[in-house]
GUKEBA-329751 format. One record per residue (C-alpha): x negated, y negated, z; residue number from 0; residue in one letter. Coordinates in steps of 0.5 Angstrom, whole numbers, plus 500, padded with zeros to 3 digits. Example, Ala and Ser with C-alpha at 12.3 -4.5 7.8 and 13.67 -1.06 7.14 Angstrom:
% residues 2
((475,509,516),0,"A")
((473,502,514),1,"S")
END
This chain:
% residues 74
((461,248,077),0,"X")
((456,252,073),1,"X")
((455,257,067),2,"X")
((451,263,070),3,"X")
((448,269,066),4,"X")
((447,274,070),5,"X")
((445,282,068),6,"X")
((451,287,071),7,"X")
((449,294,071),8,"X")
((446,295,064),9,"X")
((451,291,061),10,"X")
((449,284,059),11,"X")
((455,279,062),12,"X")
((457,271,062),13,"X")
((459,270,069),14,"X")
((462,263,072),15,"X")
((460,261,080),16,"X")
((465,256,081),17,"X")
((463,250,087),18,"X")
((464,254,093),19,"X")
((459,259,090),20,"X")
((464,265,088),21,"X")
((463,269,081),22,"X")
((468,271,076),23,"X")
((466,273,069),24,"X")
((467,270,064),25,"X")
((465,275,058),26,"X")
((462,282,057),27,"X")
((458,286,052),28,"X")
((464,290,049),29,"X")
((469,286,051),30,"X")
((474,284,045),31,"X")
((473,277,043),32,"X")
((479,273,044),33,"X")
((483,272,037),34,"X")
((477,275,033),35,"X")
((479,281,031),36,"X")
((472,283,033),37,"X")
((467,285,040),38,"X")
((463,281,044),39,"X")
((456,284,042),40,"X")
((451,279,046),41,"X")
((446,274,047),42,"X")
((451,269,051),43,"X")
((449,262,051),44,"X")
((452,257,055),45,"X")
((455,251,050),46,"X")
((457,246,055),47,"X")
((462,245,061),48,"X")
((466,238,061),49,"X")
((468,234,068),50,"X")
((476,239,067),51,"X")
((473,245,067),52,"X")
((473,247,061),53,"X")
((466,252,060),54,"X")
((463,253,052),55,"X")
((459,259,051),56,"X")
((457,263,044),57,"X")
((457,269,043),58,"X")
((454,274,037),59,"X")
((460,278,034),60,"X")
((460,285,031),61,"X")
((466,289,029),62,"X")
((469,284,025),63,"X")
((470,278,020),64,"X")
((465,273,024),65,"X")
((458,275,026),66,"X")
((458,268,033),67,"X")
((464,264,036),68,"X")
((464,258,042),69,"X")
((470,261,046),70,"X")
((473,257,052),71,"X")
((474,258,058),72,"X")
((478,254,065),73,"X")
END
């Protein structure tokens, strides 16, 4: 599997295309980030992928306590 960033329509997101190619998003520009209390604001970086699964990526965060965060996702 690999981390694709990809441009949709006029907002940025992070999408996830998984072996047999099929695409999924992961993140998006405006999205709540997950347990943050804050909104995803852009600037998606792949961290890492692991061999189960797991993806990594950093995000800027705005709206909130924390200005980035690496989320995971499977």
């Amino acid at each position: 599997m690999s981390i694709h960033v990809a441009n949709i329509t006029d907002a940025p997101r992070q999408v996830i295309a998984n072996a047999s190619g099929t695409l999924r998003e992961f993140a998006a520009v405006d999205q709540n980030a997950q347990g943050t209390g804050s909104l995803l604001a852009g600037l998606f970086q792949p961290v890492a992928a692991n061999s189960t699964g797991d993806f990594f990526l950093m995000a800027l965060l705005v709206d909130g306590p924390s200005k980035y965060g690496i989320f995971r996702d499977k």
